[in-house]
C-alpha positions in Angstrom: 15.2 -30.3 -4.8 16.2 -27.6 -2.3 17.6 -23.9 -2.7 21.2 -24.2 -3.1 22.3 -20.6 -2.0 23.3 -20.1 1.5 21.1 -17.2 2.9 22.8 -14.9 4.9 20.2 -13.5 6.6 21.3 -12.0 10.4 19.7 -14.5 13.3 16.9 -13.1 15.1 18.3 -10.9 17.6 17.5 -11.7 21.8 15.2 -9.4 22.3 13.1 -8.4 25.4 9.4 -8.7 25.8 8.8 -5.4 25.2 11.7 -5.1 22.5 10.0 -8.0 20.5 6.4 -5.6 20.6 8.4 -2.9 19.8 9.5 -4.6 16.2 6.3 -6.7 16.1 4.5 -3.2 16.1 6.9 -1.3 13.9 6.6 -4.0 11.4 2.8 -4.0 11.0 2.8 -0.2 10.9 5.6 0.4 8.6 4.3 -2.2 6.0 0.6 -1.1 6.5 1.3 2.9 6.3 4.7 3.6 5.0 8.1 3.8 6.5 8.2 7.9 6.4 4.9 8.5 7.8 5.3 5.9 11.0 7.1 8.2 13.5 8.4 6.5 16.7 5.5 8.1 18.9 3.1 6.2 17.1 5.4 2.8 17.2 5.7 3.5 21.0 2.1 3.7 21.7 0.9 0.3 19.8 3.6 -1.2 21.6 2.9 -0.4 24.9 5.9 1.3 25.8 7.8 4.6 25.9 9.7 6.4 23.5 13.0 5.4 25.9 12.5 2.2 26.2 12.3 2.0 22.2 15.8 3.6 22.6 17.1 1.8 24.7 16.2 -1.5 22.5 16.8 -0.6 18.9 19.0 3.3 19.5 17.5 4.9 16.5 14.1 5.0 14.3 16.7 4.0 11.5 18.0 0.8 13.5 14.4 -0.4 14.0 13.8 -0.1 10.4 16.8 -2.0 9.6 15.2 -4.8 12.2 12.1 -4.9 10.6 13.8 -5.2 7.3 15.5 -7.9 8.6 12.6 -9.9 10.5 11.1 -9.6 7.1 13.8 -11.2 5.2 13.6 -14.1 8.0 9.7 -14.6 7.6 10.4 -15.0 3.5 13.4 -17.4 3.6 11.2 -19.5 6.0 7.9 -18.9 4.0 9.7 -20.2 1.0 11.3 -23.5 3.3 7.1 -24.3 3.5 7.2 -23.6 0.1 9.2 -26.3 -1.4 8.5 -28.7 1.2 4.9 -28.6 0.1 5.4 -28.3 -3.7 8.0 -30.6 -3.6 9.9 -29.6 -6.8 11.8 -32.7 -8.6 14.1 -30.4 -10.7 16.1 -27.0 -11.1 13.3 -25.9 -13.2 10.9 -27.3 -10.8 12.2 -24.9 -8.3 12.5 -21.7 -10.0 9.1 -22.0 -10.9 8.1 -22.4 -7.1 9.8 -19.1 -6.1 7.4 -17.9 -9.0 4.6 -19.6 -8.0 5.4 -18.9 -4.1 4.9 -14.8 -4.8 0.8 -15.8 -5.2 0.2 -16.9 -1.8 2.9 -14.4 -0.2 0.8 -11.7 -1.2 -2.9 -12.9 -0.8 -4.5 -10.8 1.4 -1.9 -8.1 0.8 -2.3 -4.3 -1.1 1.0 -3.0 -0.3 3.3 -5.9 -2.2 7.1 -6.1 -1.2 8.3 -4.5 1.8 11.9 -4.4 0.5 10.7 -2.7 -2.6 8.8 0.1 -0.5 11.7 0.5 1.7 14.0 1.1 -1.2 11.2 4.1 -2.6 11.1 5.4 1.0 14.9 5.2 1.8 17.0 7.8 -0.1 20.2 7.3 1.3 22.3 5.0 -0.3 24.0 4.4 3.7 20.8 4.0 5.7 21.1 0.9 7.8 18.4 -1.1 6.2 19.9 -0.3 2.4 22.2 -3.4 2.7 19.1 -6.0 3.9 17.4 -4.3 0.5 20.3 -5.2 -1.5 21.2 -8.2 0.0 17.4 -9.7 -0.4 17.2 -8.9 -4.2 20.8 -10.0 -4.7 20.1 -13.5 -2.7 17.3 -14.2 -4.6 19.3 -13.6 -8.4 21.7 -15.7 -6.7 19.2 -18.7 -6.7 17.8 -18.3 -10.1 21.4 -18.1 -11.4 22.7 -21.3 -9.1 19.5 -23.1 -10.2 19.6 -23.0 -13.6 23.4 -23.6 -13.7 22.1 -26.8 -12.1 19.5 -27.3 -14.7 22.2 -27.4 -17.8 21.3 -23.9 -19.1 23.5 -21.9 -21.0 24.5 -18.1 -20.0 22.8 -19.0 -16.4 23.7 -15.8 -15.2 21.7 -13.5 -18.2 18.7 -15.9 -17.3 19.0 -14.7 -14.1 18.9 -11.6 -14.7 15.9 -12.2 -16.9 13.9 -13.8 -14.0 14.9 -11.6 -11.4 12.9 -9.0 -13.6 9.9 -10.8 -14.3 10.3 -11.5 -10.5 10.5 -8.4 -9.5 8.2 -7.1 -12.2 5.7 -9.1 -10.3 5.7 -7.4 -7.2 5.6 -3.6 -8.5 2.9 -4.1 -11.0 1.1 -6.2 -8.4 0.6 -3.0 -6.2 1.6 -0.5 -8.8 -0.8 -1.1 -11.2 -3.3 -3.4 -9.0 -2.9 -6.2 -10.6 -3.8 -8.8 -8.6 -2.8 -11.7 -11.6 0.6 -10.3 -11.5 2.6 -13.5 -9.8 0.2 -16.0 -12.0 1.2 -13.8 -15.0 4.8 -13.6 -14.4 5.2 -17.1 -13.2 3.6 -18.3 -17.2 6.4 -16.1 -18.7 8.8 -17.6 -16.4 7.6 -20.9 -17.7 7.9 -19.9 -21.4 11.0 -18.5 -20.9 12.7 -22.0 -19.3 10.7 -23.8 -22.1 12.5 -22.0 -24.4 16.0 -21.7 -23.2 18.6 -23.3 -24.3 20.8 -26.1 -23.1 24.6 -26.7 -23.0 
């Protein structure tokens, strides 16, 4: 079984040598210390470059956010790809559970749980750049639960998906939130429970 929404995510723009340090060192220091407190002095420096050059490649702090928001959103759709290729899932069900199950070794090693999440906190304006790769991530993934368990034969796929996209999402806030480490394990279970008990048309 495969994912059956297309993913709309933006190809990975040409960039220059230094433009791809540029993002590769925004991205480590925005996830690592916040979006807010990473000013473009300090992205500049890891990178090895000036503060024009960072210009020049991305135009604004904002735009570069947007880009790492984006790079991010490429690095899970493929993570997931690995995902399913290893778990090899044999059903609808099959699959949901391995986007579940797929959150546990996402975030080993991790503290600071979803990026997209911590964006969102960070990002008050409901026009920044970056908003619509937010949206468009958590919307994409609803998407699949809903398209997979319309596959699967339940009924009202689309208030199931809702229901998993919380526990989903759930996972990831009380993972970092509340440190709970178990969180994914936890949510995938109730996942299971909640497919187990669903019913069919």
């Amino acid at each position: 079984m495969r994912l059956l929404v297309d993913r709309r995510v933006p190809a990975a723009p040409r960039l220059t040598p230094a433009g791809e340090r540029i993002l590769a060192a925004a991205s480590t220091l925005f996830y690592e210390q916040g979006i807010r407190t990473v000013g473009v002095d300090a992205i500049a420096l890891a990178a090895d470059v000036t503060k024009k050059t960072l210009y020049d490649r991305f135009g604004s702090k904002d735009r570069l956010i947007a880009a790492y928001l984006e790079e991010r959103d490429r690095a899970w759709h493929r993570f997931l790809d690995e995902q399913l290729a290893s778990r090899q899932p044999e059903t609808p069900e099959a699959v949901i559970l391995a986007l579940f199950g797929a959150l546990t070794d996402w975030l080993a090693g991790s503290r600071n749980g979803c990026g997209f999440i911590n964006a969102s906190v960070e990002l008050a304006a409901p026009d920044h750049p970056a908003m619509p790769v937010i949206v468009g991530q958590k919307q994409w993934m609803r998407a699949e639960f809903e398209a997979q368990a319309r596959a699967a034969g339940f009924t009202a796929p689309n208030e199931l998906a809702d229901r998993l996209l919380l526990l989903h999402e759930g996972a990831l806030i009380t993972y970092r939130v509340a440190a709970m480490p178990s969180a994914p394990e936890v949510a995938t279970r109730a996942a299971q429970d909640l497919l187990t008990t669903w019913p069919r048309t």
